[in-house]
MIKE-913601 format. One record per residue (C-alpha): residue number from 1; residue in one letter; x, y negated, z. Coordinates in pm, 1 decimal. Layout:
// residues N
<rec NUM, 'A', <X, Y, Z>>
...
This chain:
// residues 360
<rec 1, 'X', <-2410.5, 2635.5, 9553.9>>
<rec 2, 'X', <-2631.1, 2381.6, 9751.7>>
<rec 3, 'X', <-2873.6, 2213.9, 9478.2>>
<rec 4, 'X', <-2860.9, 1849.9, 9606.6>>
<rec 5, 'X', <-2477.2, 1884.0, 9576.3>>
<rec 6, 'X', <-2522.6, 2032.4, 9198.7>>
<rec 7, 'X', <-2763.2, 1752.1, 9162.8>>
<rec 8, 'X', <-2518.6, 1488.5, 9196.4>>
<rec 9, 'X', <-2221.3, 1592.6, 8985.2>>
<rec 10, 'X', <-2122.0, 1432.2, 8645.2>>
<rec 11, 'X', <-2111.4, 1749.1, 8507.1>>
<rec 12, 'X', <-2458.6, 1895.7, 8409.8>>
<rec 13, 'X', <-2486.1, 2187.1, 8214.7>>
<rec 14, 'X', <-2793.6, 2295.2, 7989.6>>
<rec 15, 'X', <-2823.4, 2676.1, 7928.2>>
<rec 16, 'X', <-3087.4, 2716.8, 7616.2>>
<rec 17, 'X', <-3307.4, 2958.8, 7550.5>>
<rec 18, 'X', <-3129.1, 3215.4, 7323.9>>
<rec 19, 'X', <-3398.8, 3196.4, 7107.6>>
<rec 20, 'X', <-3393.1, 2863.0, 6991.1>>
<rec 21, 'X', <-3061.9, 2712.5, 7174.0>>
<rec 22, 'X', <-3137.9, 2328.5, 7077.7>>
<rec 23, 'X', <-3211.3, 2063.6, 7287.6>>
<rec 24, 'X', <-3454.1, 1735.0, 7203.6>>
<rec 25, 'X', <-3270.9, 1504.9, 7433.7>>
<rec 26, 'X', <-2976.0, 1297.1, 7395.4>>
<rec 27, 'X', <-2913.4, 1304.7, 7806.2>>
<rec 28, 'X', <-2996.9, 1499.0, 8035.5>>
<rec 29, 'X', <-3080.1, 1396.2, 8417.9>>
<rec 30, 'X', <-2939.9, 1600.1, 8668.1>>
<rec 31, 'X', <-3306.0, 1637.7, 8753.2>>
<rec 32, 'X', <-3441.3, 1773.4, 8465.4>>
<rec 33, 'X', <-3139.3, 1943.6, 8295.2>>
<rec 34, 'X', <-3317.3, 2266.7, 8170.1>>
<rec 35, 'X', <-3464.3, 2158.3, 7795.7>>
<rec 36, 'X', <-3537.5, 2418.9, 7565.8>>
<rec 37, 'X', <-3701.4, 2450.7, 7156.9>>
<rec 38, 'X', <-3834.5, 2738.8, 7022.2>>
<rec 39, 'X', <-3695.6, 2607.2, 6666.1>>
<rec 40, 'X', <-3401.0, 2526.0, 6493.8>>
<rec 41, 'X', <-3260.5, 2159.0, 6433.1>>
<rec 42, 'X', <-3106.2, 2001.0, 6680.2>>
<rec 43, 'X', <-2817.3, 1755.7, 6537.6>>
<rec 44, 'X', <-2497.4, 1855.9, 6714.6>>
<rec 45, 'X', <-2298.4, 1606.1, 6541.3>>
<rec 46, 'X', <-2287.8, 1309.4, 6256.5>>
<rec 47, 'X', <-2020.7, 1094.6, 6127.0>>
<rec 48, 'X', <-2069.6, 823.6, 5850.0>>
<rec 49, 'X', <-2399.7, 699.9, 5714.9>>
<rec 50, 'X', <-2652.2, 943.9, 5789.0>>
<rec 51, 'X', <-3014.2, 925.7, 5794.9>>
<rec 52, 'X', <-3360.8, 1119.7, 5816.7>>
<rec 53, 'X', <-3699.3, 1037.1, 5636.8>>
<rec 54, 'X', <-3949.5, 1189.2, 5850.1>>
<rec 55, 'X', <-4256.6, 1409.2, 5695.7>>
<rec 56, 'X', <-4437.1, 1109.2, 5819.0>>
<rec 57, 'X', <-4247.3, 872.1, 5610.0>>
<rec 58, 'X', <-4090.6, 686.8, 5829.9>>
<rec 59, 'X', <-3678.6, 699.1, 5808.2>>
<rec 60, 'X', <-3398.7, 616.6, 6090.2>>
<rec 61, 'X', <-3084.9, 621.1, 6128.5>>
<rec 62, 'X', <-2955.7, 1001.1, 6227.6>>
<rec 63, 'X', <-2717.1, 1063.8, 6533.4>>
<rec 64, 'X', <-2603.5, 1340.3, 6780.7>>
<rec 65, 'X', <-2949.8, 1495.4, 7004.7>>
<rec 66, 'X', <-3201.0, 1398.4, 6720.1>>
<rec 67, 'X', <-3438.7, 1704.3, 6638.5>>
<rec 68, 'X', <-3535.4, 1775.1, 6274.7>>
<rec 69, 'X', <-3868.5, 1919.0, 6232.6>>
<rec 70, 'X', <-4016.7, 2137.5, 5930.4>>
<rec 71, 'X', <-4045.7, 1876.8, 5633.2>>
<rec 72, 'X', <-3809.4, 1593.0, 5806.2>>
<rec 73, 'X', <-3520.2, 1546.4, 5505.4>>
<rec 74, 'X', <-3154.3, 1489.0, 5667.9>>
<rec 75, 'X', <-2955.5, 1254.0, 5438.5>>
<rec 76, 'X', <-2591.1, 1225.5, 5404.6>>
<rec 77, 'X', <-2449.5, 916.6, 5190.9>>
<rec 78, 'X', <-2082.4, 873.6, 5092.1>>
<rec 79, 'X', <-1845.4, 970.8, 5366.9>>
<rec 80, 'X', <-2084.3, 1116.1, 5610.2>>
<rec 81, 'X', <-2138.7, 1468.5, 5737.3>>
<rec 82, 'X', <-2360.7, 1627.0, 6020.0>>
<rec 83, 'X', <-2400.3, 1958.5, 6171.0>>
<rec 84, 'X', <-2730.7, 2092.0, 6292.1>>
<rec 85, 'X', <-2755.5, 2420.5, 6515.7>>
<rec 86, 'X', <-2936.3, 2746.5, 6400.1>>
<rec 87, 'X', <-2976.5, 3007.3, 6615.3>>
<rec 88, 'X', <-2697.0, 3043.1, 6920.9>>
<rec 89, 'X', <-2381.6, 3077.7, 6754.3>>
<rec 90, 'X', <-2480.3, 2940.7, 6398.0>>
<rec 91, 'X', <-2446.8, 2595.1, 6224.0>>
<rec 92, 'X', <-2507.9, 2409.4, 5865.0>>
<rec 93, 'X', <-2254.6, 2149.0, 5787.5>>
<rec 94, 'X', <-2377.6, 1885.8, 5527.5>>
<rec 95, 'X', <-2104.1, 1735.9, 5323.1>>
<rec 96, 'X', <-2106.9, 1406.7, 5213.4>>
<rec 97, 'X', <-2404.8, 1251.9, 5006.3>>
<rec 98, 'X', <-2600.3, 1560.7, 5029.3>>
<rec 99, 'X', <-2980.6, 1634.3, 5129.2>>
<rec 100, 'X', <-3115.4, 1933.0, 5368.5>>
<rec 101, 'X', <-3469.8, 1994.1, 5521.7>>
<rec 102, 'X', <-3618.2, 2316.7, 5751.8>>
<rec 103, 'X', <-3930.8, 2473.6, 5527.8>>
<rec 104, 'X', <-3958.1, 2701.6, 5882.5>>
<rec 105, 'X', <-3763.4, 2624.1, 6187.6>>
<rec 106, 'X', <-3876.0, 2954.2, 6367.8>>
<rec 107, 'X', <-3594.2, 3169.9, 6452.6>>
<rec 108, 'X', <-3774.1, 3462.0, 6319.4>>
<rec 109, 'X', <-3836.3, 3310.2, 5958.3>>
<rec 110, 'X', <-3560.5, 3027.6, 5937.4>>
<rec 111, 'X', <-3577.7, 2886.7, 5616.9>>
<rec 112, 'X', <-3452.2, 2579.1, 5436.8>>
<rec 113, 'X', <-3388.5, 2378.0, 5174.3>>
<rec 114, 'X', <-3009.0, 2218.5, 5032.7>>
<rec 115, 'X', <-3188.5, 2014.6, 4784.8>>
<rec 116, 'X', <-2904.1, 1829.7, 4658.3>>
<rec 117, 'X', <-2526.8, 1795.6, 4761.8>>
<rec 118, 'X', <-2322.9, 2060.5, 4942.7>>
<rec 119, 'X', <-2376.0, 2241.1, 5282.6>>
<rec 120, 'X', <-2181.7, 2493.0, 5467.4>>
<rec 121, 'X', <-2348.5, 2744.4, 5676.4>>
<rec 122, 'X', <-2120.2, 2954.6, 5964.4>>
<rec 123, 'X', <-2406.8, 3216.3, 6029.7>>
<rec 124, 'X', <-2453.4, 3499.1, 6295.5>>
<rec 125, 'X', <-2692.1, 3696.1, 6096.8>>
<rec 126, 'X', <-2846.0, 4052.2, 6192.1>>
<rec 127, 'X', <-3181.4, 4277.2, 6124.4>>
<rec 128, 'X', <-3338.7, 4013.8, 6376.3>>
<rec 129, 'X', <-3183.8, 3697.9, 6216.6>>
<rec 130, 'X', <-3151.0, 3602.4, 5860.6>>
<rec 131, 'X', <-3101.6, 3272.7, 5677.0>>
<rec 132, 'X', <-3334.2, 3187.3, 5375.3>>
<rec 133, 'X', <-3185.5, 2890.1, 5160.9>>
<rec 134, 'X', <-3334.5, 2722.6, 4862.3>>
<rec 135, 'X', <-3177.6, 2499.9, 4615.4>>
<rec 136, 'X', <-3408.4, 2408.8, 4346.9>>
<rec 137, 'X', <-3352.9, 2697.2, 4110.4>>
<rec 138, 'X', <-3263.9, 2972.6, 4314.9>>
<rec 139, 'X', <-3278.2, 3142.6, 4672.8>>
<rec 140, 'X', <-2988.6, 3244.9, 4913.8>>
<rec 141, 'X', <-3059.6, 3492.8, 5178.2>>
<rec 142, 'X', <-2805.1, 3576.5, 5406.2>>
<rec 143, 'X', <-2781.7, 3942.1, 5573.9>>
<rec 144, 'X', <-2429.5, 3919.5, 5690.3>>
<rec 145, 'X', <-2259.5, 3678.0, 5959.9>>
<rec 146, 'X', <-2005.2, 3519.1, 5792.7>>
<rec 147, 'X', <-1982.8, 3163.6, 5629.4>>
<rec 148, 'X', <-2123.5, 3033.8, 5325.5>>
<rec 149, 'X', <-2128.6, 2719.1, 5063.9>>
<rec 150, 'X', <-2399.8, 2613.3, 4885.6>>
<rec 151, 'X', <-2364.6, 2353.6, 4593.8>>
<rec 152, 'X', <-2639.1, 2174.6, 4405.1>>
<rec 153, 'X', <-2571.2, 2043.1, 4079.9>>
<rec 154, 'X', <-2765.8, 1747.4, 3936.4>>
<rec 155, 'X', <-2962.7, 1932.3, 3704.9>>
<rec 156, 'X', <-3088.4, 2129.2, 4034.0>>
<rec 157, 'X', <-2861.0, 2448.5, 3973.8>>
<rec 158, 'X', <-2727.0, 2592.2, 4264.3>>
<rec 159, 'X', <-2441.7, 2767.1, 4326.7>>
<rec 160, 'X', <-2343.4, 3022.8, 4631.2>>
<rec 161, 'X', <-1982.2, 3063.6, 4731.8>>
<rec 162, 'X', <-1909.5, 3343.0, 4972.5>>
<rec 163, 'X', <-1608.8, 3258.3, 5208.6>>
<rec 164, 'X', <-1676.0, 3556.5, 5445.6>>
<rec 165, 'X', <-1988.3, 3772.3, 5465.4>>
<rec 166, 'X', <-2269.3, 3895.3, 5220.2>>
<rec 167, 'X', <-2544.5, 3753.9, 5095.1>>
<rec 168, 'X', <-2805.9, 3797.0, 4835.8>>
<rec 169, 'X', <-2864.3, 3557.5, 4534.5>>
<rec 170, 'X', <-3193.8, 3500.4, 4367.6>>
<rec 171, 'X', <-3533.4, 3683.5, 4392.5>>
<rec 172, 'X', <-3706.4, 3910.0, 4130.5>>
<rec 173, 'X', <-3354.8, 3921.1, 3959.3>>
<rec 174, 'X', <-3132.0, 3963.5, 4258.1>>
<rec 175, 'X', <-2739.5, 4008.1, 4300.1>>
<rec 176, 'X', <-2524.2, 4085.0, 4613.1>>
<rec 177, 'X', <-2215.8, 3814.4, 4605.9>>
<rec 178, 'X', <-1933.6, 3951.9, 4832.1>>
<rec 179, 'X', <-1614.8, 3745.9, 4992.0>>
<rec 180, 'X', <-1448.4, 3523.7, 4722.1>>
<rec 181, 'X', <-1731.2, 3550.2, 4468.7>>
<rec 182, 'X', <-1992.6, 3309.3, 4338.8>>
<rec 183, 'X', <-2302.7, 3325.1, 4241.6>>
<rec 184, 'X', <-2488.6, 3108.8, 4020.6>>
<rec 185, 'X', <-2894.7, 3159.6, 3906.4>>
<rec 186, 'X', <-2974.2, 2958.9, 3648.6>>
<rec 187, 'X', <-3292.9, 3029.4, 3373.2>>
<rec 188, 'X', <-3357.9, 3362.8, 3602.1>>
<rec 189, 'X', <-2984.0, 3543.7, 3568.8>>
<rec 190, 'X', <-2721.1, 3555.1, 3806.2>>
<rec 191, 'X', <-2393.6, 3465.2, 3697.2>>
<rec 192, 'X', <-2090.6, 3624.5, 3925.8>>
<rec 193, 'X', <-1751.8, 3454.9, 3928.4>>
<rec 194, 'X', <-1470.0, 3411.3, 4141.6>>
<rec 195, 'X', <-1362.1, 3107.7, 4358.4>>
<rec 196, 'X', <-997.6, 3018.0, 4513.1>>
<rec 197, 'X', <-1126.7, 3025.2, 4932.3>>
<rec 198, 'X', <-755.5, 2848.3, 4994.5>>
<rec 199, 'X', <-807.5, 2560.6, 4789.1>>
<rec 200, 'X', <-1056.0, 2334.5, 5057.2>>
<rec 201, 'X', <-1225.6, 1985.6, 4993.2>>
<rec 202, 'X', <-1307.1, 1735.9, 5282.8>>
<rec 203, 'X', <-1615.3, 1954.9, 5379.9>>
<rec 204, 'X', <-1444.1, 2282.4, 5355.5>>
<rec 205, 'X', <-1145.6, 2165.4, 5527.6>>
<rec 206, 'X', <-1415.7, 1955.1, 5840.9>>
<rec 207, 'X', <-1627.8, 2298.5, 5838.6>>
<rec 208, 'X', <-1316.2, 2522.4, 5927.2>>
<rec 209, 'X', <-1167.3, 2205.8, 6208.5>>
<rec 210, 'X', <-1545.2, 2249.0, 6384.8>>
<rec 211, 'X', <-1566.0, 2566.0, 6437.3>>
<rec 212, 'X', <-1179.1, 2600.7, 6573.2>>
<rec 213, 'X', <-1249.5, 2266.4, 6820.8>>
<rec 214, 'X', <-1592.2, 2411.5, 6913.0>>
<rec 215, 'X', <-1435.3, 2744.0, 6993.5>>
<rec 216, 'X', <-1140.7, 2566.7, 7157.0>>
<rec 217, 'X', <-1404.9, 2352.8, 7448.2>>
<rec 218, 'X', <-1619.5, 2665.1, 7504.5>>
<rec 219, 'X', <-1296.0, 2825.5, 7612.1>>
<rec 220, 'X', <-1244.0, 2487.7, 7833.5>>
<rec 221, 'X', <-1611.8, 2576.3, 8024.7>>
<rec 222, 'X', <-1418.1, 2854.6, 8204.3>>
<rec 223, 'X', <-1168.2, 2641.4, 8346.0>>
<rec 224, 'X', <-1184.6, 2717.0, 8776.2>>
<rec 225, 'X', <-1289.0, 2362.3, 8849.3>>
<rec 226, 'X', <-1667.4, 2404.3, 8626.1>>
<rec 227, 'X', <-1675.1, 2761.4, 8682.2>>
<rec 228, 'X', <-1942.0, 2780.8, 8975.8>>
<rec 229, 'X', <-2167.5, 2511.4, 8817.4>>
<rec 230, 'X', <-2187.4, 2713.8, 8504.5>>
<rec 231, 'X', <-2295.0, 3029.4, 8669.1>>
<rec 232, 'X', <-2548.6, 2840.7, 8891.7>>
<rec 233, 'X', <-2678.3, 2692.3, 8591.6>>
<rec 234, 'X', <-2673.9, 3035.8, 8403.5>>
<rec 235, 'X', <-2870.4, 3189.8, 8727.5>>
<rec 236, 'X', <-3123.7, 2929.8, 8747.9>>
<rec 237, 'X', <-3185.2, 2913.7, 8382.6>>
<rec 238, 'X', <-3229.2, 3283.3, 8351.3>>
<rec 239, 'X', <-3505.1, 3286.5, 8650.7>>
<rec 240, 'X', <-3690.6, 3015.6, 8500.6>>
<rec 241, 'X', <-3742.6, 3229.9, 8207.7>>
<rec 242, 'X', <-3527.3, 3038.9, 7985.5>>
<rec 243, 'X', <-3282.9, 3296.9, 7812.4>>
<rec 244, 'X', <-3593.6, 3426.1, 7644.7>>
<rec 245, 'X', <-3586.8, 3864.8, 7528.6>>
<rec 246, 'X', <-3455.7, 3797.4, 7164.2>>
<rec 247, 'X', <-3124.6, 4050.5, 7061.3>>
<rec 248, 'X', <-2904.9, 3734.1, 7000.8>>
<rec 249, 'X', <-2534.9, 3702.2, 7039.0>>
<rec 250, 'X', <-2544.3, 3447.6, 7319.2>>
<rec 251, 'X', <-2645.5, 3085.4, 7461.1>>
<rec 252, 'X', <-2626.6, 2704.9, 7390.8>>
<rec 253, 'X', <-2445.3, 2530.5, 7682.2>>
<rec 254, 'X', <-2506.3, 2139.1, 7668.4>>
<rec 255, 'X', <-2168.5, 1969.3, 7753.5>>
<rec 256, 'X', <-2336.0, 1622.2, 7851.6>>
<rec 257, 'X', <-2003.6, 1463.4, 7864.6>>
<rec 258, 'X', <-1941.9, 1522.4, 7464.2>>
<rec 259, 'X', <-2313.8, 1546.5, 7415.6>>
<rec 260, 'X', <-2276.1, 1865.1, 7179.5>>
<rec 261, 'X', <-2420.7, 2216.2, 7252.7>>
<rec 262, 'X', <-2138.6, 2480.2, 7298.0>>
<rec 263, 'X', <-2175.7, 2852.8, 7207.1>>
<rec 264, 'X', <-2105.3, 3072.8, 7488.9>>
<rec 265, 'X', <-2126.7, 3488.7, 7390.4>>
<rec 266, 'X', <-2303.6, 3754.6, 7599.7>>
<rec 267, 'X', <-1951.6, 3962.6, 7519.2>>
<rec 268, 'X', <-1579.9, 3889.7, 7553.9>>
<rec 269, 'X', <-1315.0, 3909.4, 7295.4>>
<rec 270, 'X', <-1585.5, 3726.4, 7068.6>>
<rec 271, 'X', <-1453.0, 3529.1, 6752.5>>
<rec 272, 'X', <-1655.7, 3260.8, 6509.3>>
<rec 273, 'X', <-1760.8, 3394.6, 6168.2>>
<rec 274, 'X', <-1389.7, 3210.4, 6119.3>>
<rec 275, 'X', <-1183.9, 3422.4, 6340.0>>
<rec 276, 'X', <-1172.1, 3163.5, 6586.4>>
<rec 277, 'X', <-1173.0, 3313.0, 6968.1>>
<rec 278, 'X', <-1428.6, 3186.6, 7203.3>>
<rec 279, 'X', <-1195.1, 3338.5, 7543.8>>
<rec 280, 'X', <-1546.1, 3252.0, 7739.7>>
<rec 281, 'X', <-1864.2, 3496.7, 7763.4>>
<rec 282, 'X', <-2154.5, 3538.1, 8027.2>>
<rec 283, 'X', <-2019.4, 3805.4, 8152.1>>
<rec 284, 'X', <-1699.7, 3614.1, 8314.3>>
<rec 285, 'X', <-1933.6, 3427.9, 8550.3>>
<rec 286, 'X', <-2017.2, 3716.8, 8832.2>>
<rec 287, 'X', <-2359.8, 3689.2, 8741.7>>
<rec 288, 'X', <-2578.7, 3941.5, 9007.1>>
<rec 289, 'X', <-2726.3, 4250.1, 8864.6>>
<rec 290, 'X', <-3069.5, 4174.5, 8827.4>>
<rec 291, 'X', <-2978.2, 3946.7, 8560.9>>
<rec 292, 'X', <-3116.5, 4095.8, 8242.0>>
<rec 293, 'X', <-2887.3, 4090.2, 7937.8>>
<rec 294, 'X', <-3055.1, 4025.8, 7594.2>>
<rec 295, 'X', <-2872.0, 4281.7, 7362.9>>
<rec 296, 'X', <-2592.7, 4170.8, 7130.1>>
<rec 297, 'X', <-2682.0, 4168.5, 6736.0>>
<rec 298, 'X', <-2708.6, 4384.3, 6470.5>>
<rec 299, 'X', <-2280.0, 4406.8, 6327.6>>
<rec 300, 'X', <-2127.1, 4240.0, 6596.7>>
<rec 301, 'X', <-2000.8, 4478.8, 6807.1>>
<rec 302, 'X', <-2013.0, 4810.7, 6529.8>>
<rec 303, 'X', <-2180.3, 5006.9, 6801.2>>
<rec 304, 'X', <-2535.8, 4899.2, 6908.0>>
<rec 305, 'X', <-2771.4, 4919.2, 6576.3>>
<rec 306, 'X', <-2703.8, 5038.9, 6181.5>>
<rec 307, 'X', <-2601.5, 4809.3, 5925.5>>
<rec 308, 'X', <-2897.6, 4577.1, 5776.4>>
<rec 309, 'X', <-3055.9, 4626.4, 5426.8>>
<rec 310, 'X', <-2789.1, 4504.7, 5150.5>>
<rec 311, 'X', <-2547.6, 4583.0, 5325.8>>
<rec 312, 'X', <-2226.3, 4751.8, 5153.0>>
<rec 313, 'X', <-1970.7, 4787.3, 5390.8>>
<rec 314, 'X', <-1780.4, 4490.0, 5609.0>>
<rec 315, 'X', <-1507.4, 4418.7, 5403.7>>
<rec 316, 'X', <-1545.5, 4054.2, 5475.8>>
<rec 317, 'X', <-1734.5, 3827.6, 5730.5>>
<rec 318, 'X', <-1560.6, 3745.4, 6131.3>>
<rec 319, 'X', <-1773.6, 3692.1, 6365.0>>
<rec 320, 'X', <-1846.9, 3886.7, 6725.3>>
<rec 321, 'X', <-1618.7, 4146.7, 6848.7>>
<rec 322, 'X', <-1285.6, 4034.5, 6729.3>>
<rec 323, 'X', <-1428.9, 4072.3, 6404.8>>
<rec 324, 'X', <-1558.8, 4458.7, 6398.7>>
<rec 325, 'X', <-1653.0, 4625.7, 6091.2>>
<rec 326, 'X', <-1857.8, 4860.9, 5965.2>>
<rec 327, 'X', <-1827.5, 5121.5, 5680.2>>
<rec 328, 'X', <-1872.6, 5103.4, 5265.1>>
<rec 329, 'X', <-2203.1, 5269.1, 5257.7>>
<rec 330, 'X', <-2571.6, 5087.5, 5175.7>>
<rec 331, 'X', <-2801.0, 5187.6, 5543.7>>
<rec 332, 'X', <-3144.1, 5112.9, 5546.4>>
<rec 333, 'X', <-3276.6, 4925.8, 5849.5>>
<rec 334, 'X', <-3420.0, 5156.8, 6112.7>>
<rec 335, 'X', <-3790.2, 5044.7, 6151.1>>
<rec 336, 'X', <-3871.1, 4847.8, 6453.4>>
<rec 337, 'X', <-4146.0, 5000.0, 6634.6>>
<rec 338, 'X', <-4134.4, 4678.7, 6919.7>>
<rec 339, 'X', <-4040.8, 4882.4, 7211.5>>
<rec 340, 'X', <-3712.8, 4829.3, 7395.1>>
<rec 341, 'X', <-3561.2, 4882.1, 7686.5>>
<rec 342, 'X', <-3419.3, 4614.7, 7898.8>>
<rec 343, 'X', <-3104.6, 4720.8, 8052.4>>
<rec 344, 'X', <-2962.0, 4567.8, 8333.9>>
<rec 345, 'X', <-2645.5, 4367.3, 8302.7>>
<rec 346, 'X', <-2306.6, 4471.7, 8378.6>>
<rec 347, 'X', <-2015.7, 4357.7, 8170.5>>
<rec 348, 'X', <-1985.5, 4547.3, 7901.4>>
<rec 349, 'X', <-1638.2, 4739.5, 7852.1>>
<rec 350, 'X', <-1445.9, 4541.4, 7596.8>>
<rec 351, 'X', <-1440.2, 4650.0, 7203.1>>
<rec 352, 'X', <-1096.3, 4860.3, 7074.0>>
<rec 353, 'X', <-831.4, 4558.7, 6939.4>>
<rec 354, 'X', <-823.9, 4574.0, 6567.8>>
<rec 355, 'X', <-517.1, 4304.5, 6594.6>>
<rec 356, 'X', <-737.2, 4016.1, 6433.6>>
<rec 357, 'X', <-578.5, 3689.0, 6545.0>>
<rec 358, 'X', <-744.6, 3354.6, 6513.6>>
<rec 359, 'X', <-725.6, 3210.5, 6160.7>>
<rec 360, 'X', <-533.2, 2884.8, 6071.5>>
């Protein structure tokens, strides 16, 4: 496609660096439509009375394109909710007068902090990405993708509730809390119970609409009408250097028209840690052969790496290939000596069905 025609369009998409996949900007100029971050924290979307006190001190008002750095303190009061972006793929939802803030926005050591309040967290995770959450008694890591609820009581306790996935509570004293399970450290023990995952509050219920809706205008990019100015913006992105050599499950797309960043998977037949179906992938777009693919991750396809440390099996957790899973047995993470090849991209074939249907 011509460039000065592409140039003038109302439609302008943004491919991020897999990497990082968040943008700084709130619009984008035809001109300059390629931003990229090498860290997490881009706000996706807010409703209600939000705010942010910077590490600076200074506080504002917090909308849809501001960036969050390490220290910055995201603010919910009643009634109001945001989403930031993680790494491609991956969100935290804060419910409603709740407090978040990044210790590390790397991708390859995000951690952060749910200091008071509730937040969701619908996670790709994988030997190359984890999630590291702190409440003020106790640590969350997360090894699985799958999505996750994190409560803070007054007194500072926190409480894990595992919706889908894995994930490990605490840190000298440490306990694996599987699919419909809680955990709870409090005074250095874990405390396992049991939650009701059909029984859903206003950030529950929100949580499970965004990532169905999200899914849903992905799925619109590969309507025929915006097809060739995604893959020209997918072939100049990737020849400016900007998908970056990281093994994550896909890109960022900026839709400038609802000013949100859209997942878009390296793979077809790929579902949200909810079950949703994304019916869009890279690989659609006739993208020419020298185009480099960056390697799916670690679960998501059941084929291309072992399991991570912790974990036991896939019993629970969507996400990537219509929602693959692995076996019941603990397989420790084969050590990463750096090297890897980079093969060239072709579509892959798609995974076997399992039947897995989006979720209501």
């Amino acid at each position: 496609m011509n460039r000065s025609i592409f140039r003038t369009t109302q439609i302008v998409l943004v491919v991020c660096v897999a990497v990082a996949g968040v943008f700084a900007q709130r619009s984008v100029p035809a001109a300059d439509k390629y931003k990229i971050s090498a860290k997490a924290g881009l706000i996706n979307y807010s409703e209600g009375l939000t705010s942010v006190t910077r590490l600076n001190g200074t506080t504002s008002s917090l909308i849809i394109g501001d960036q969050l750095s390490a220290g910055d303190r995201a603010i919910t009061s009643a009634g109001g909710m945001a989403e930031v972006l993680l790494n491609p793929g991956s969100y935290l939802r804060l419910g409603s007068e709740s407090e978040f803030s990044f210790r590390v926005t790397s991708l390859d050591d995000l951690r952060l902090d749910v200091r008071r309040g509730s937040a969701i967290l619908e996670v790709f995770a994988s030997n190359q990405f984890r999630v590291t959450a702190y409440t003020p008694k106790s640590r969350v890591t997360i090894v699985n993708t799958g999505v996750y609820r994190i409560d803070v009581a007054s007194d500072g306790t926190g409480t894990l509730s595992v919706i889908e996935g894995k994930a490990i509570v605490g840190e000298r004293n440490v306990a694996l809390i599987k699919e419909g399970k809680t955990g709870t450290l409090d005074g250095g023990v874990v405390t396992i119970g049991k939650f009701d995952k059909g029984k859903r509050d206003t950030l529950a219920s929100w949580s499970r609409t965004r990532s169905k809706d999200l899914a849903k205008m992905a799925s619109a990019f590969n309507a025929r009408n915006t097809r060739p100015l995604i893959m020209d913006s997918l072939i100049d992105s990737y020849t400016s250097g900007l998908w970056g050599r990281s093994r994550t499950s896909g890109l960022w797309v900026y839709d400038p028209i609802s000013k949100q960043c859209l997942f878009m998977p390296f793979y077809p037949n790929w579902t949200t840690p909810y079950g949703y179906g994304y019916n869009n992938c890279t690989c659609y777009y006739y993208l020419p052969p020298t185009i480099i693919t960056v390697l799916p991750p670690t679960r998501l396809d059941g084929r291309k790496e072992l399991p991570s440390d912790f974990e036991a099996g896939g019993g629970s957790g969507g996400g990537g290939y219509n929602g693959a899973r692995q076996g019941d047995s603990v397989i420790s993470r084969p050590v990463d000596t750096g090297a890897r090849s980079a093969p060239v991209y072709s579509p892959p074939p798609p995974p076997v069905q399992n039947g897995a249907k989006d979720r209501p």
